[in-house]
C-alpha positions in Angstrom: 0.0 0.0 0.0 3.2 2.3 0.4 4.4 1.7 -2.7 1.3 2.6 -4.1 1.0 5.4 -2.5 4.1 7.1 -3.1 3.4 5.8 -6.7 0.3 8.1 -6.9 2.0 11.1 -5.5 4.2 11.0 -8.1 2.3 10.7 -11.1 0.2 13.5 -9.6 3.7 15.0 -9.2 4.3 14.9 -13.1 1.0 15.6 -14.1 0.4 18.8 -11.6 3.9 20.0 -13.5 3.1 19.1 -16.9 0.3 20.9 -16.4 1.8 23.7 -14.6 4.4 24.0 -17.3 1.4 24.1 -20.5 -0.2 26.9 -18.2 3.1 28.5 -18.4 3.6 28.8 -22.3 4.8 32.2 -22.9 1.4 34.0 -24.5 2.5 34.1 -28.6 4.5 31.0 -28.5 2.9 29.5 -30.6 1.8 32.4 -33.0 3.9 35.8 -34.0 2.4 38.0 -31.0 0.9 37.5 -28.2 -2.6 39.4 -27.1 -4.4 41.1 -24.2 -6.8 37.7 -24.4 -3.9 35.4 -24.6 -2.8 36.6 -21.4 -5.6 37.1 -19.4 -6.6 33.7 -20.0 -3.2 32.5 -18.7 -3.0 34.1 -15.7 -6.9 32.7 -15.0 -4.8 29.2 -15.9 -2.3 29.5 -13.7 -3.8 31.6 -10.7 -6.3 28.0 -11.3 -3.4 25.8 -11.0 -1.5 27.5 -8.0 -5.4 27.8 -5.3 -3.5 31.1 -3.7 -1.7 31.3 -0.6 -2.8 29.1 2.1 -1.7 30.2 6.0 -0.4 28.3 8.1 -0.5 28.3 11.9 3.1 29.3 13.3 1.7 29.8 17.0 4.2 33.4 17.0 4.1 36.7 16.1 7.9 37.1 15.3 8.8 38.2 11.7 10.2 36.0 9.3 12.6 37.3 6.8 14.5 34.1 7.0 12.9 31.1 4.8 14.5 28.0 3.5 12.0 25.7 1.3 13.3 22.1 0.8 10.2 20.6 0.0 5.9 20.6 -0.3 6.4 19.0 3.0 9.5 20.8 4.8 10.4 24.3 5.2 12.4 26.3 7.5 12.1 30.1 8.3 13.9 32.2 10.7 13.1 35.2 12.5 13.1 38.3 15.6 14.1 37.0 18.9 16.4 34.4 17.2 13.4 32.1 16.0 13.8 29.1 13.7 10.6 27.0 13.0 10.3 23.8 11.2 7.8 21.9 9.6 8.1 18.4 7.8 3.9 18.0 7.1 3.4 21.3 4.9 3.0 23.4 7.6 0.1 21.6 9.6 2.4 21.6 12.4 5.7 23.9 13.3 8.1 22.9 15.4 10.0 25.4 17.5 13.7 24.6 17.1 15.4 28.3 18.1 19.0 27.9 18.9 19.2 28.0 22.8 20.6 31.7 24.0 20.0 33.3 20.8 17.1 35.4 22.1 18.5 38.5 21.5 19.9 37.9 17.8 17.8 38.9 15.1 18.0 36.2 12.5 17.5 37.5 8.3 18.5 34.8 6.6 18.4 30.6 6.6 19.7 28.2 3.9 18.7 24.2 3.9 20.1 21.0 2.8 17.1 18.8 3.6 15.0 18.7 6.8 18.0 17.8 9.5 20.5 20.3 7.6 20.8 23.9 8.1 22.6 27.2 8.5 21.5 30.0 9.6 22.8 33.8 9.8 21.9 36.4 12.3 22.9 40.4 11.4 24.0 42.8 13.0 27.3 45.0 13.8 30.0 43.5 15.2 29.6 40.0 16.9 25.8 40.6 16.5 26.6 38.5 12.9 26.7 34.9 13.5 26.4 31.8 11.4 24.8 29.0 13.0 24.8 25.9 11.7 22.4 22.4 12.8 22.7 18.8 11.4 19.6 17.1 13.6 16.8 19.2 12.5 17.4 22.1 14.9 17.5 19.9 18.0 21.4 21.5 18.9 22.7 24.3 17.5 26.4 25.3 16.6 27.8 28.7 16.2 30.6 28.7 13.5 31.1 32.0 13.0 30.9 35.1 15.1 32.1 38.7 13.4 34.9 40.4 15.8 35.3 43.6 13.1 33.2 46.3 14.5 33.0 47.6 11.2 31.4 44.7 9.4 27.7 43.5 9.4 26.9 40.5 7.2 23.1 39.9 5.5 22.6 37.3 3.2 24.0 33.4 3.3 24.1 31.2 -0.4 24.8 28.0 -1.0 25.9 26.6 -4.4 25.8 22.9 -3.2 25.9 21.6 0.2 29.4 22.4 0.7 30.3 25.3 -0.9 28.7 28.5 0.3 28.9 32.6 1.0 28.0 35.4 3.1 27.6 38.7 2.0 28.1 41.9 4.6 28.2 45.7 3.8 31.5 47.4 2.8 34.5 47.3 5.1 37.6 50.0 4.2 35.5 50.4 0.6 34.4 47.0 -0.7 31.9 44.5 0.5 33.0 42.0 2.8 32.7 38.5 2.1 32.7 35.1 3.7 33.5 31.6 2.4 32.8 28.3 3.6 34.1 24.5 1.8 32.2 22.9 4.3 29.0 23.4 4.7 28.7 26.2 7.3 31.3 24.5 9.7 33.8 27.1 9.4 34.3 30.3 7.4 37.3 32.6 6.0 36.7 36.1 4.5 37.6 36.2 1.1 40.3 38.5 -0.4 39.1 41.8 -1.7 41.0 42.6 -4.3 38.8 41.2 -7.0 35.4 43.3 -5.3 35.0 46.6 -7.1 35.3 49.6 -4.7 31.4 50.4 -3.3 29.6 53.6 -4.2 29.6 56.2 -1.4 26.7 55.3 0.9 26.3 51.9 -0.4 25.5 48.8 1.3 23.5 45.8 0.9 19.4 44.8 2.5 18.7 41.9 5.1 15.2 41.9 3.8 14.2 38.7 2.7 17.8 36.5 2.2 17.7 36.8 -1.3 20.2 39.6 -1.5 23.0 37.2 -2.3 22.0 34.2 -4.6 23.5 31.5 -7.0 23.1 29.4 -9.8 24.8 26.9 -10.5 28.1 25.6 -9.4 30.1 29.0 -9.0 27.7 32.2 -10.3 26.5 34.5 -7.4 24.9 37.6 -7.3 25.2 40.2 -4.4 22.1 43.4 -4.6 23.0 46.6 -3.4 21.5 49.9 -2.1 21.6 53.5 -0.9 23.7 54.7 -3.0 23.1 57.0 -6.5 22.9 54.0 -8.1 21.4 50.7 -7.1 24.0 48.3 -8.6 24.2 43.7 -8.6 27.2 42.4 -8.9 28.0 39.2 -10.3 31.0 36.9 -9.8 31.5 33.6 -11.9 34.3 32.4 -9.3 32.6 32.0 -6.2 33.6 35.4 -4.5 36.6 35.5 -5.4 36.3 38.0 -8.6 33.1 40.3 -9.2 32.1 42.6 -11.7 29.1 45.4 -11.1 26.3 46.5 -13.4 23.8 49.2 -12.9 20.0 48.7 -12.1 17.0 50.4 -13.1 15.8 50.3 -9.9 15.3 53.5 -7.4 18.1 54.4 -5.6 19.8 57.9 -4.4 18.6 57.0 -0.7 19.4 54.5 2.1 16.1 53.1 1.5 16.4 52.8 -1.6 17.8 49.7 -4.1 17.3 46.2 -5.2 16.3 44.0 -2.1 16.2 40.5 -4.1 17.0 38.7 -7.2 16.3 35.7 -8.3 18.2 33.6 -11.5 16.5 30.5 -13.0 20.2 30.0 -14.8 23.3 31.4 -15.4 21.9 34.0 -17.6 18.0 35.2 -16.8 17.5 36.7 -14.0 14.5 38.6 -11.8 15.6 41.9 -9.6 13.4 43.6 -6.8 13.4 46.7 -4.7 12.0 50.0 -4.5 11.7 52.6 -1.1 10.9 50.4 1.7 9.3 53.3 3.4 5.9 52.9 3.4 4.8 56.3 2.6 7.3 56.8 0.1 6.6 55.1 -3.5 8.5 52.9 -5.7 8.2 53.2 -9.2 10.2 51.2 -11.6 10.6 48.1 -8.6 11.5 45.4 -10.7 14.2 44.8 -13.3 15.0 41.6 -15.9 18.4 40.7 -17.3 19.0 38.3 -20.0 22.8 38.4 -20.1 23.6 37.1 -16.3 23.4 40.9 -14.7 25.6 42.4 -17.0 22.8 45.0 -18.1 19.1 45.5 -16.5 16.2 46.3 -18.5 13.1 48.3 -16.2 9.7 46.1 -16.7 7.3 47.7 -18.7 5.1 46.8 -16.1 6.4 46.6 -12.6 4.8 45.8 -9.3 3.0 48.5 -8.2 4.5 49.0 -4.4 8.2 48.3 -3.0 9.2 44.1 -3.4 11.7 42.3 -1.2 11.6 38.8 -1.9 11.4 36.8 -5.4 11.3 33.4 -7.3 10.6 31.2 -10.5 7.5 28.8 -10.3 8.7 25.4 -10.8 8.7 23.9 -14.4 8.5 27.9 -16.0 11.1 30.2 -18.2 8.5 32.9 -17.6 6.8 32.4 -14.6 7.9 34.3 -11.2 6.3 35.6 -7.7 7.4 38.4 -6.0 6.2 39.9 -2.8 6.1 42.6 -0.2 4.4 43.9 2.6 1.2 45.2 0.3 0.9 41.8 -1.5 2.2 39.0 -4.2 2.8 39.8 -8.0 2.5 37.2 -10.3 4.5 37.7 -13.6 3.8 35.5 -16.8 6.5 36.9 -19.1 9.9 36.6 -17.3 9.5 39.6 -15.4 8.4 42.2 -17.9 4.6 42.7 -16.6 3.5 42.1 -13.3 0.3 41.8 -11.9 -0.7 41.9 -8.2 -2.8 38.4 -7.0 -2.3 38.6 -3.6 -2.9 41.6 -0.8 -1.5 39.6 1.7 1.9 41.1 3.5 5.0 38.4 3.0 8.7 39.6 3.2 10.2 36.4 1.3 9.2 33.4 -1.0 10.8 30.7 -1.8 10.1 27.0 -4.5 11.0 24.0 -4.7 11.2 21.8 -7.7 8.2 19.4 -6.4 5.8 21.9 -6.7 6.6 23.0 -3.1 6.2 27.3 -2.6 6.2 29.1 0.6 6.1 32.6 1.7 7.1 34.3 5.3 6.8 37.7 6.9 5.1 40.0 9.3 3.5 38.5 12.6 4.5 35.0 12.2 3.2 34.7 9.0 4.0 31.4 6.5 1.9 30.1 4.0 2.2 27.5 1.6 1.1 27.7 -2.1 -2.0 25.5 -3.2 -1.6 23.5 -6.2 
């Protein structure tokens, strides 16, 4: 009967992404343009095929700007007052599995290997930046890096596999400052700077929703930046150790000002987010789409209508993508050019997995889980 059963969930596996996927045709593929119709009716498809966000019952009011999703089942997120939940049954249940002591730390970002594996980074100036790092599902904690430079606060982990990983900080004497572990989270070196171009004058990096430092594949990584004139990504194909930096569209001139998040469904195509976090300030032009791996940033003809910190590609799409913020979720259908809001719902970060599995944190101990 086990057999069986796992034998259904699979085909409904395949046949909930083959469908997915046909929703997710690019409107016009299969004739010279696409129309107004077209579109419409794929977005009523797809909004069909995802069944919105559902909630999920945390039992806390922390916020979660920390989120790991390994799975429809298993997700991690991470919090205020140095939180880490975890659930292996699709969030029916949470289990609290907060590092012991680390009350006081607030943690921004959480990466995960598979429901037992995880590391963990908490922000902050000086030795307020951690890692910490668990291998039995939360159940003991260990701290593998603490920051002892005054001058240095960290925001964003990556992983490119589960040993080879980096974490991002703001600039130290010019240039951002940049971790490195081999593996897995056990221990950490800061990388040499000499290959990091020199940081704009006021600008530093957003521990808004993890995703300002992300990868693809075995050695590309992206690093967003803000508050300065410009709102710039940089992009190394090494692993840290060399990066180059392109402008965004994206509104900058302000410390509140920048790309929050990108996301990259390969090497070359890539999703950025941002805008005024403020929320009485607006943020026109909040979304960005490169074709060329972040060498140049094209504004969306259609962005999201209020500031975005958190993004991702649907599973089993070259077009698909969710992005959200604390005035709702955007759904685009044509890799990031047009965007339309299908959610009012206030999330700081999303994250998918490739069995169907999305899930979104945020404000007052929000998670939710996308239907399918």
């Amino acid at each position: 009967m086990k057999a069986m059963g796992k034998t259904r969930q699979l085909m409904a596996l395949v046949t909930g992404g083959a469908a997915l996927a046909a929703a997710l045709v690019a409107p016009g593929a299969h004739a010279a343009q696409g129309t107004e119709t077209e579109s419409a009716s794929q977005e009523a498809a797809v909004r069909g095929l995802l069944g919105g966000w559902r909630l999920t019952d945390t039992g806390t009011d922390v916020r979660f700007r920390g989120l790991a999703a390994v799975s429809r089942t298993t997700a991690w997120v991470a919090g205020s007052k140095g939180t880490v939940l975890r659930t292996s049954d699709g969030g029916r249940t949470w289990r609290d599995v907060s590092p012991p002591g680390a009350a006081e730390l607030e943690l921004r970002d959480i990466e995960a290997f598979d429901g037992r594996r995880a590391v963990a980074l908490a922000i902050g100036e000086g030795e307020a930046s951690r890692v910490l790092r668990t291998e039995d599902g939360g159940a003991t904690w260990t701290e593998s890096f603490r920051n002892t430079d005054p001058r240095a606060f960290f925001n964003c982990l990556t992983f490119f596999d589960s040993r080879h990983g980096l974490a991002a900080g703001d600039p130290v004497d010019g240039k951002f400052r940049v971790l490195s572990t081999a593996d897995g989270g056990r221990s950490w070196r800061v990388l040499p700077d000499a290959g990091m171009p020199a940081a704009l004058p006021g600008e530093a990096g957003f521990a808004a929703s993890g995703q300002c430092l992300v990868s693809s594949g075995a050695k590309d990584v992206w690093l967003t930046t803000g508050g300065a004139e410009t709102a710039r990504v940089l992009h190394s194909r090494d692993r840290g150790l060399t990066w180059t930096a392109s402008a965004s569209t994206l509104p900058a001139g302000d410390p509140a000002r920048g790309v929050f998040a990108v996301a990259f469904r390969d090497r070359a195509h890539g999703i950025a987010v941002g805008g005024d976090y403020r929320p009485d300030q607006p943020s026109p032009q909040a979304a960005a789409v490169t074709g060329d791996g972040g060498r140049s940033w094209r504004q969306s003809a259609t962005p999201p209508p209020a500031y975005r910190s958190g993004v991702t590609w649907l599973p089993y799409s070259r077009t698909a993508a969710l992005a959200v913020g604390p005035t709702g979720t955007d759904l685009t259908l044509d890799g990031g050019r047009t965007w339309r809001t299908v959610d009012p719902g206030s999330y700081d970060t999303v994250d998918c997995t490739p069995d169907l599995g999305c899930w979104a944190a945020g404000e007052k101990g929000r998670v939710a889980r996308l239907g399918f």
